[in-house]
N, CA, C and O atoms as a GROMACS GRO file, in nm:
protein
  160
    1UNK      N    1 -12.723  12.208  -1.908
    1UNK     CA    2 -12.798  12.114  -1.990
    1UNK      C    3 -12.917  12.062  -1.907
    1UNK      O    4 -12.884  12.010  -1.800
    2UNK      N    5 -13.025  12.064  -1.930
    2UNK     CA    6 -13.144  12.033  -1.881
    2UNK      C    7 -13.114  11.882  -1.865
    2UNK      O    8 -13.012  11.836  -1.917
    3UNK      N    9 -13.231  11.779  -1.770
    3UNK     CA   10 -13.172  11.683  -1.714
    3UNK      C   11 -13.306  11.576  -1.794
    3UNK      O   12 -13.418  11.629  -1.798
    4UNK      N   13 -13.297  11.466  -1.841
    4UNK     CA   14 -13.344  11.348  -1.906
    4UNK      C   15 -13.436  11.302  -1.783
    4UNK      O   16 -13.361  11.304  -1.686
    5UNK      N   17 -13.575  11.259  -1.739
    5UNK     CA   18 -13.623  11.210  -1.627
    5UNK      C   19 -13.646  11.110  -1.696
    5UNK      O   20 -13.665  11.115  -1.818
    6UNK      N   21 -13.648  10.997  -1.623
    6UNK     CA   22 -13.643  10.874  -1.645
    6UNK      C   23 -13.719  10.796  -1.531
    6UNK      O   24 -13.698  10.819  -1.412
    7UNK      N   25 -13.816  10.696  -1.579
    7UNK     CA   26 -13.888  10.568  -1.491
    7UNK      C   27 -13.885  10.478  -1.578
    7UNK      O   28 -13.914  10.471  -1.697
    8UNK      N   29 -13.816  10.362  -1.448
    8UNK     CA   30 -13.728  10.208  -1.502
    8UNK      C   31 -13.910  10.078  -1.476
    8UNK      O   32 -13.958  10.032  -1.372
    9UNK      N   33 -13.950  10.066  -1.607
    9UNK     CA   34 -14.092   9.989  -1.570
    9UNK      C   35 -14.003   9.811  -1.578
    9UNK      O   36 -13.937   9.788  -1.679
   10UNK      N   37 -14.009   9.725  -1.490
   10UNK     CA   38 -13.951   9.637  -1.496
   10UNK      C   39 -13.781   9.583  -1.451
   10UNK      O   40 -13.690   9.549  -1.527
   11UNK      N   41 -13.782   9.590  -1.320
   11UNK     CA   42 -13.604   9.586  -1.249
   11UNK      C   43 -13.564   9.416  -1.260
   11UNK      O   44 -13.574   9.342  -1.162
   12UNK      N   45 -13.532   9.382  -1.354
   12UNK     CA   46 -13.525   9.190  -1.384
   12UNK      C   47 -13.337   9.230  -1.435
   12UNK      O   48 -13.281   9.329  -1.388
   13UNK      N   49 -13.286   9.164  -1.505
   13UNK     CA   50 -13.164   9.148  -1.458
   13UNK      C   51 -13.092   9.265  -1.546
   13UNK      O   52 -13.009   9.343  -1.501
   14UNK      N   53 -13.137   9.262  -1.669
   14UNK     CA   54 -13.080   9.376  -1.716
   14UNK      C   55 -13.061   9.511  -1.721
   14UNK      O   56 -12.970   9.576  -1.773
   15UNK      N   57 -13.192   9.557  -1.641
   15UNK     CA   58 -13.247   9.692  -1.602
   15UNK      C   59 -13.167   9.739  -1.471
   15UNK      O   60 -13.146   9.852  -1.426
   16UNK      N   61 -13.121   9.585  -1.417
   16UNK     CA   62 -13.042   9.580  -1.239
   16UNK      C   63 -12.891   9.611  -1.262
   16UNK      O   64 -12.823   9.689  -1.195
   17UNK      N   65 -12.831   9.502  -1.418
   17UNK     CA   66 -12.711   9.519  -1.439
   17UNK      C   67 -12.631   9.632  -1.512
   17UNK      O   68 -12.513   9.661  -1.491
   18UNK      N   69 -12.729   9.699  -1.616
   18UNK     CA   70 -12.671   9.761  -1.734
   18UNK      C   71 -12.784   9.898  -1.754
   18UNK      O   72 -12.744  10.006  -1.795
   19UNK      N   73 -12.908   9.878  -1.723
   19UNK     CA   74 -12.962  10.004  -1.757
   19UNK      C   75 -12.973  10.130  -1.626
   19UNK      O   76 -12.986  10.242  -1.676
   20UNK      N   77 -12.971  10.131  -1.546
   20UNK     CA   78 -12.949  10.173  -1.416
   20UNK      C   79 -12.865  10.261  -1.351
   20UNK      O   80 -12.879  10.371  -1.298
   21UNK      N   81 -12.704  10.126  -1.385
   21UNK     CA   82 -12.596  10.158  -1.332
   21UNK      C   83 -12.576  10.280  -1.474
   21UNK      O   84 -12.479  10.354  -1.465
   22UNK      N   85 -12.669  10.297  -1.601
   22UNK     CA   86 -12.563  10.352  -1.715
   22UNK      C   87 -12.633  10.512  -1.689
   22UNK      O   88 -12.587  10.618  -1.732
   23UNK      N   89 -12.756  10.494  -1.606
   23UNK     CA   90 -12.850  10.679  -1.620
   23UNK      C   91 -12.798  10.676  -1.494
   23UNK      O   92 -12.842  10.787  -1.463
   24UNK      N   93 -12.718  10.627  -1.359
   24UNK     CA   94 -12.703  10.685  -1.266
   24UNK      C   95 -12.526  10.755  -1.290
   24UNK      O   96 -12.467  10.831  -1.212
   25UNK      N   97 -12.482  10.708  -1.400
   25UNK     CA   98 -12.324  10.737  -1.429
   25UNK      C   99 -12.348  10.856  -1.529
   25UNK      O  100 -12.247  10.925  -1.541
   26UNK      N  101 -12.460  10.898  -1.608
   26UNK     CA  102 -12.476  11.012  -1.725
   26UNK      C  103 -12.523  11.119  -1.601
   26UNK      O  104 -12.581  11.132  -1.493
   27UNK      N  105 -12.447  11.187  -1.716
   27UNK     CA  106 -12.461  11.360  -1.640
   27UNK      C  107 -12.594  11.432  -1.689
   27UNK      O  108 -12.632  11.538  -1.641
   28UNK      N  109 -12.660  11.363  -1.790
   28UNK     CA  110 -12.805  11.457  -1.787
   28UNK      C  111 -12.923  11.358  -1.795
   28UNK      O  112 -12.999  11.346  -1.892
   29UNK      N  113 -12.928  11.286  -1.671
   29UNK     CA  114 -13.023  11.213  -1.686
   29UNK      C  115 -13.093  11.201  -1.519
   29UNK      O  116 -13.012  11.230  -1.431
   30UNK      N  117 -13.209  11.167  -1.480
   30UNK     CA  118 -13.298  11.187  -1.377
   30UNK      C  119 -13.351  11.078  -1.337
   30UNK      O  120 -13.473  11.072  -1.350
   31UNK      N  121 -13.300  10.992  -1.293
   31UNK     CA  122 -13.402  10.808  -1.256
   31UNK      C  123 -13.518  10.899  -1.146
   31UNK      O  124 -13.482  10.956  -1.043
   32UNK      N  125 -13.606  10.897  -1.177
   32UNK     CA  126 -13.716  10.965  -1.068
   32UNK      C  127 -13.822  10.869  -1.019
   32UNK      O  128 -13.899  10.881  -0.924
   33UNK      N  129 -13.802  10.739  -1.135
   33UNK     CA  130 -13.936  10.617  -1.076
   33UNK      C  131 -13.867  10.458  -1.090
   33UNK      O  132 -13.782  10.433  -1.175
   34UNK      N  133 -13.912  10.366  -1.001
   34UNK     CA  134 -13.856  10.243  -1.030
   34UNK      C  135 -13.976  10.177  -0.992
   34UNK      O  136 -14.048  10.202  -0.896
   35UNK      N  137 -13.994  10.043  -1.126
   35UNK     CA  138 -14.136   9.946  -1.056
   35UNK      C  139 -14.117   9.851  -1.129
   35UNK      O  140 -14.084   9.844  -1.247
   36UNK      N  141 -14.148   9.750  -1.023
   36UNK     CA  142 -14.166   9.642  -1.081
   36UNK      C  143 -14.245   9.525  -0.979
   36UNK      O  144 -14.242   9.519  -0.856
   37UNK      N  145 -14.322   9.427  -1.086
   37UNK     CA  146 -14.440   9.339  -0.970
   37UNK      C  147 -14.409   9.250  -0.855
   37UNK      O  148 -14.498   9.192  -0.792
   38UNK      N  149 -14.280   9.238  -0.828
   38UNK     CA  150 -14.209   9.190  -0.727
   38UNK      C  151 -14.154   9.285  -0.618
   38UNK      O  152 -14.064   9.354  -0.665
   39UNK      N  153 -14.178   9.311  -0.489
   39UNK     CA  154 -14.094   9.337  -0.440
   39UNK      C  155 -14.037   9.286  -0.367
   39UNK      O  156 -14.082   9.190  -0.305
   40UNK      N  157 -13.916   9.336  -0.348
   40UNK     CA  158 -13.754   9.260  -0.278
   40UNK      C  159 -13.687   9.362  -0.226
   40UNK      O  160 -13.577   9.344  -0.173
   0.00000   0.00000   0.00000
């Protein structure tokens, strides 16, 4: 199965708690970018 690429625009609490943890646990999906105007 070909793989979903994915960039997370905005890491604030929900993107940290629930969207993240859910494309790093799926089997066809690609986090390839993360940004947001804070860094930490």
């Amino acid at each position: 199965m070909k793989k979903v690429k994915w960039g997370v625009i905005g890491c604030g609490g929900i993107a940290d708690r629930r969207m993240i943890p859910g494309m790093l646990n799926a089997e066809n999906v690609e986090l390839i970018a993360v940004m947001d105007t804070n860094y930490q």
